[in-house]
C-alpha positions in Angstrom: 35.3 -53.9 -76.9 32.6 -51.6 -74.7 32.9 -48.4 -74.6 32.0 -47.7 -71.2 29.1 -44.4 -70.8 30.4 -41.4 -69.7 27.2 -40.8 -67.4 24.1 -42.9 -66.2 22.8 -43.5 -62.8 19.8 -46.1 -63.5 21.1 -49.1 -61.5 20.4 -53.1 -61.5 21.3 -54.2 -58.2 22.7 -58.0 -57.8 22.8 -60.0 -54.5 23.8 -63.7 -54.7 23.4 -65.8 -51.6 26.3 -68.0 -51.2 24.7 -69.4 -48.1 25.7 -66.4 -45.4 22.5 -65.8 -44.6 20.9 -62.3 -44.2 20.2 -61.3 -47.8 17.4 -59.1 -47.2 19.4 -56.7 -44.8 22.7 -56.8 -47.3 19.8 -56.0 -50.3 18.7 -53.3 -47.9 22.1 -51.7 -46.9 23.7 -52.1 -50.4 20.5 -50.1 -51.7 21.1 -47.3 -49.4 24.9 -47.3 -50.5 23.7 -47.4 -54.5 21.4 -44.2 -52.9 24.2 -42.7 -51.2 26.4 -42.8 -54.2 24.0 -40.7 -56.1 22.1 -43.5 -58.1 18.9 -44.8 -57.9 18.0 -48.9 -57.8 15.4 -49.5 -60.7 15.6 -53.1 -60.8 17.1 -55.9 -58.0 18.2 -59.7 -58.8 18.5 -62.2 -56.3 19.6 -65.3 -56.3 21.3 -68.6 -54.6 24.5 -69.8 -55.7 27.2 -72.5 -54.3 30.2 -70.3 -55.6 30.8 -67.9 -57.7 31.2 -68.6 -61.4 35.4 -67.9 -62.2 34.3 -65.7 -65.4 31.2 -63.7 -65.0 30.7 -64.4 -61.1 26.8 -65.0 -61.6 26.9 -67.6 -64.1 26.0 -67.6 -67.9 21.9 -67.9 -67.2 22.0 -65.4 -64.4 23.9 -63.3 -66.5 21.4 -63.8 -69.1 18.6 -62.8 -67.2 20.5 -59.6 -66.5 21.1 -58.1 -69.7 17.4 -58.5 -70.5 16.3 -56.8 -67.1 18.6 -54.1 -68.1 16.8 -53.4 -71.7 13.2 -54.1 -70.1 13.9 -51.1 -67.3 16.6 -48.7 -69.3 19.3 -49.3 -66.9 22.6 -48.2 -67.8 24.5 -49.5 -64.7 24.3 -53.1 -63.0 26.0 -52.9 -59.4 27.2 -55.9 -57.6 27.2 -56.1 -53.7 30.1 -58.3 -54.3 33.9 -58.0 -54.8 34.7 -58.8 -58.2 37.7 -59.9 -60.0 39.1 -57.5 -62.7 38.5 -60.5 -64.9 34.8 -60.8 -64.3 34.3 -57.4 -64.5 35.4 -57.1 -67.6 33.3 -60.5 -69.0 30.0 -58.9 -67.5 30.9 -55.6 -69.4 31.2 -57.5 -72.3 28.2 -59.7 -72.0 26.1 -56.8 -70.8 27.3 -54.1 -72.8 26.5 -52.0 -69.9 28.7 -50.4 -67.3 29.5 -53.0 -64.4 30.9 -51.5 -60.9 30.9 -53.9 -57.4 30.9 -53.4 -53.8 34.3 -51.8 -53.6 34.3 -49.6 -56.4 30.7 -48.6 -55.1 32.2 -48.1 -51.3 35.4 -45.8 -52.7 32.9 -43.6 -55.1 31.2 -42.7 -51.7 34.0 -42.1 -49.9 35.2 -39.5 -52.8 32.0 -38.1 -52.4 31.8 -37.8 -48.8 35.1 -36.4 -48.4 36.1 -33.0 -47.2 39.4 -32.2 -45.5 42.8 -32.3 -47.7 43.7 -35.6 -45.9 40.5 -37.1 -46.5 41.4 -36.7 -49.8 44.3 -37.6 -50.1 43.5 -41.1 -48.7 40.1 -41.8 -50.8 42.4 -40.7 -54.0 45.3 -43.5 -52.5 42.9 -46.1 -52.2 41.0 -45.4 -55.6 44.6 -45.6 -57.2 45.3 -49.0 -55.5 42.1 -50.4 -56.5 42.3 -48.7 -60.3 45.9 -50.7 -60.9 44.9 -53.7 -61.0 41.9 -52.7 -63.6 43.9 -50.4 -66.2 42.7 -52.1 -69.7 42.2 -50.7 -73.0 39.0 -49.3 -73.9 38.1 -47.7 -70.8 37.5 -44.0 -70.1 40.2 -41.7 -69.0 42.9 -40.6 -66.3 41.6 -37.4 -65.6 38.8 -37.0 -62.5 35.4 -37.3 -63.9 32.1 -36.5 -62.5 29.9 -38.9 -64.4 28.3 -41.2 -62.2 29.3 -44.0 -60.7 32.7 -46.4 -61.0 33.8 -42.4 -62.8 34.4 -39.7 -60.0 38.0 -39.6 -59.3 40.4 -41.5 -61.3 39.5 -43.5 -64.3 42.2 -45.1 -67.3 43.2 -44.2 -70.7 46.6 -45.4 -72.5 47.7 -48.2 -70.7 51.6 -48.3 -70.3 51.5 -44.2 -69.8 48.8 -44.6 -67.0 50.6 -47.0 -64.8 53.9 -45.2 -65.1 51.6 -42.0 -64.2 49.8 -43.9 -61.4 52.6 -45.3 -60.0 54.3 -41.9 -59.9 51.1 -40.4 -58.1 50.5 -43.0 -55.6 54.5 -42.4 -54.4 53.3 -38.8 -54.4 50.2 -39.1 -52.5 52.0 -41.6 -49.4 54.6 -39.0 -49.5 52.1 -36.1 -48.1 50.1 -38.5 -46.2 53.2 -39.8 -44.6 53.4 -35.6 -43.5 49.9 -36.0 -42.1 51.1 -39.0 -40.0 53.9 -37.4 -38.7 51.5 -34.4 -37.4 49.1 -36.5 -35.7 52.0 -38.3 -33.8 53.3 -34.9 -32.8 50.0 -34.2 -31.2 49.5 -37.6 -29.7 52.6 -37.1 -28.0 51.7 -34.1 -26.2 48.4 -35.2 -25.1 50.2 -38.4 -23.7 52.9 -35.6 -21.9 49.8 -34.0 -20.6 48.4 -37.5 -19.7 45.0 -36.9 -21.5 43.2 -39.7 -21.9 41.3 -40.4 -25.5 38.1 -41.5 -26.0 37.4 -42.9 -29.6 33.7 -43.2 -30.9 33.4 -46.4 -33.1 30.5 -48.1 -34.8 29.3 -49.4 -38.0 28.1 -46.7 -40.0 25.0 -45.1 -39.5 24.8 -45.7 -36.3 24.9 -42.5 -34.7 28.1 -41.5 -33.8 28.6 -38.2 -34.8 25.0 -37.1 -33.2 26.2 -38.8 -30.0 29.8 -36.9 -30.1 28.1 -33.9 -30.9 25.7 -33.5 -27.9 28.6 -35.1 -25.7 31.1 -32.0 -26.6 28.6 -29.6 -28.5 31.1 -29.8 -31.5 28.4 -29.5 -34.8 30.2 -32.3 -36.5 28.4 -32.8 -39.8 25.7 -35.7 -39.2 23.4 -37.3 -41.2 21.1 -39.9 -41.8 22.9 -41.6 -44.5 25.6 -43.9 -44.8 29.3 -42.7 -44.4 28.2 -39.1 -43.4 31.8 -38.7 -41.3 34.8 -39.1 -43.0 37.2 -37.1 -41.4 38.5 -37.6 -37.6 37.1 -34.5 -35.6 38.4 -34.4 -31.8 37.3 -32.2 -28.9 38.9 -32.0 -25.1 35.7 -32.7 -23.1 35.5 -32.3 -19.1 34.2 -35.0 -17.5 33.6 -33.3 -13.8 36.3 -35.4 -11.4 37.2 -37.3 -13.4 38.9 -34.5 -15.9 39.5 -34.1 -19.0 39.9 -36.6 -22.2 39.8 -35.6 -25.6 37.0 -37.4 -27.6 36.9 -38.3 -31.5 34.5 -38.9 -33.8 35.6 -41.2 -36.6 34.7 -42.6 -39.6 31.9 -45.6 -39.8 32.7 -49.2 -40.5 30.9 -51.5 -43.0 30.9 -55.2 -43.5 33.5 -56.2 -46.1 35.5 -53.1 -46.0 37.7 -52.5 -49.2 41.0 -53.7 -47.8 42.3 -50.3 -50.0 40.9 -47.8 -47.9 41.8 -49.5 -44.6 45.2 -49.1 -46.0 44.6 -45.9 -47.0 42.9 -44.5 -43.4 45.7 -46.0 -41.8 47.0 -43.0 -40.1 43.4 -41.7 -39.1 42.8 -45.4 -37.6 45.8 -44.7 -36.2 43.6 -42.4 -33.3 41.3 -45.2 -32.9 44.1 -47.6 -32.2 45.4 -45.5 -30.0 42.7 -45.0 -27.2 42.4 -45.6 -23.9 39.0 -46.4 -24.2 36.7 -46.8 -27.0 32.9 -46.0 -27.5 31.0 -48.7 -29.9 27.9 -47.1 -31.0 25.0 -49.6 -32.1 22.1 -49.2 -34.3 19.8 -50.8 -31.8 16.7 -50.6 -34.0 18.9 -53.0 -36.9 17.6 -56.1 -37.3 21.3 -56.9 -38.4 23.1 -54.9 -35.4 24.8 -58.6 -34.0 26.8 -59.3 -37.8 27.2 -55.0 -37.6 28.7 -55.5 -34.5 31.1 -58.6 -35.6 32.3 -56.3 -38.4 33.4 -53.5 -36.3 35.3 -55.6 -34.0 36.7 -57.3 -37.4 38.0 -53.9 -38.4 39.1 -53.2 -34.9 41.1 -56.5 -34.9 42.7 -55.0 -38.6 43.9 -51.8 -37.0 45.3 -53.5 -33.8 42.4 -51.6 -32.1 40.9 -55.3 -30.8 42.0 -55.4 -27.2 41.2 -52.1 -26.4 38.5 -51.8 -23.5 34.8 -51.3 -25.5 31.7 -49.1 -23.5 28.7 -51.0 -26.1 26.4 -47.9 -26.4 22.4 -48.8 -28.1 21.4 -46.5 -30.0 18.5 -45.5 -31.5 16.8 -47.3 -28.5 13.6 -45.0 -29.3 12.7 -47.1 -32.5 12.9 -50.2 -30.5 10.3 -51.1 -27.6 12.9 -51.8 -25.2 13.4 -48.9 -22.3 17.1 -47.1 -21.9 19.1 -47.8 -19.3 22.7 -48.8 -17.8 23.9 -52.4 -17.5 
């Protein structure tokens, strides 16, 4: 059985083109998620494939290939930009004897990373949980947090039967206080409806520039960054829009193409704001070569929330790196 390496950040990344098109921008954005997460991509491996292979996802050649681009550069992580089975996983671990983390896992370390307020928390540490039940088998690390790199902050597994008893028991714990969370927000919503505020809700995928849009719109100095998943947490602010008076704005947290179904679950009550708007305010990266499939996927997580029939302003962003000139249309 692998022991899986309490520590090491030297990653192979692995794109496989299953004919969708755009492999260089989803090379480009995973890279800047491996980044975000604290690691650093030493090696990449493309390649074309008709379907993924039902054991080890990338076929026995591919897979191959791997293991001896993982001696040759001293990797000690290979990262899919994939979903993968609990099944694969654990036959690439095997085959690779190297720690083996994909998209989701990759997506939820970030979001542990990135967030800051108790609720925040509390839904990165639900969705982790989901994702983590259906991947408790022997031989891997341990239940307490660790800080090790990534596919280890948060959660991990140790003593199988004890763990899912204790999991189970903590996820009932953790809905519990978010379902207190919910309760608050709907209190507030409720007495900005009384008040007949209306709400503005700043969408986009991430990175686009939402929170340095909301921040010169309400002068809030929200935390933003050039980075991926920089927001996490919902912040809101009453602006006063001359005659036509006030709404209250919110910043919230960026999409991504193939969201982990966990966390949408999780974020369900800050969605909740977002699906809830009068209006809301899409942000786009106009300077991505990949902004038309960015903005499918927002209005694919929109649809998710029930936030898809809600009246969209398109904002382009970033118009500066582009040669086209700003204006209204």
């Amino acid at each position: 059985m692998f022991e899986r390496p309490a520590s090491g950040n030297r990653a192979v990344l692995v794109q496989l083109d299953f004919g969708e098109g755009a492999t260089a921008e989803r090379v480009s954005e995973a890279a800047l998620l491996v980044g975000s997460a604290g690691a650093e991509v030493v090696a990449t491996v493309v390649a074309r494939r008709r379907a993924p292979d039902p054991a080890l996802f990338a076929g026995r050649g591919k897979v191959a290939e791997i293991a001896s681009l993982i001696r040759s550069v001293d990797a000690d992580i290979v990262i899919f930009n994939h979903e993968l089975a609990p099944g694969q996983q654990r036959n690439l671990e095997r085959e690779l004897q190297c720690r083996v983390v994909d998209r989701n896992t990759l997506i939820l370390d970030i979001f542990a990373l990135r967030a800051k307020s108790h609720e925040g928390k509390l839904q990165v540490e639900l969705a982790q949980l989901e994702h983590l039940s259906t991947r408790l088998v022997r031989g891997w690390t341990h239940l307490e947090r660790q800080k090790g790199g990534i596919g280890l902050r948060g959660p991990g597994e140790k003593q199988l039967e004890t763990d899912r008893r204790l999991l189970g028991q903590r996820v009932k714990q953790l809905r519990s206080r978010l379902k207190t969370h919910e309760k608050q927000r709907k209190v507030r919503r409720r007495a900005r409806e009384r008040r007949e505020v209306a709400s503005v809700s700043l969408v986009g995928y991430t990175n686009a520039g939402k929170s340095t849009l909301f921040n010169a719109i309400t002068k809030a100095g929200s935390y933003a960054a050039d980075q991926l998943f920089a927001t996490l947490d919902t912040t809101s602010r009453r602006v006063y829009l001359g005659e036509a008076g006030h709404v209250v704005m919110s910043d919230t947290v960026g999409f991504i193409r193939d969201l982990p179904h966990q966390l949408v679950a999780a974020f369900h009550a800050t969605l909740e704001e977002t699906a809830s708007a009068d209006l809301l305010i899409h942000v786009v990266d106009s300077a991505s070569e990949d902004r038309d499939a960015q903005i499918a996927a927002v209005n694919g997580v929109l649809e998710e929330i029930g936030a898809g029939e809600i009246p969209q302003l398109l904002v382009w962003n970033k118009i500066d790196l582009t040669h086209a000139e700003p204006g209204v249309e």
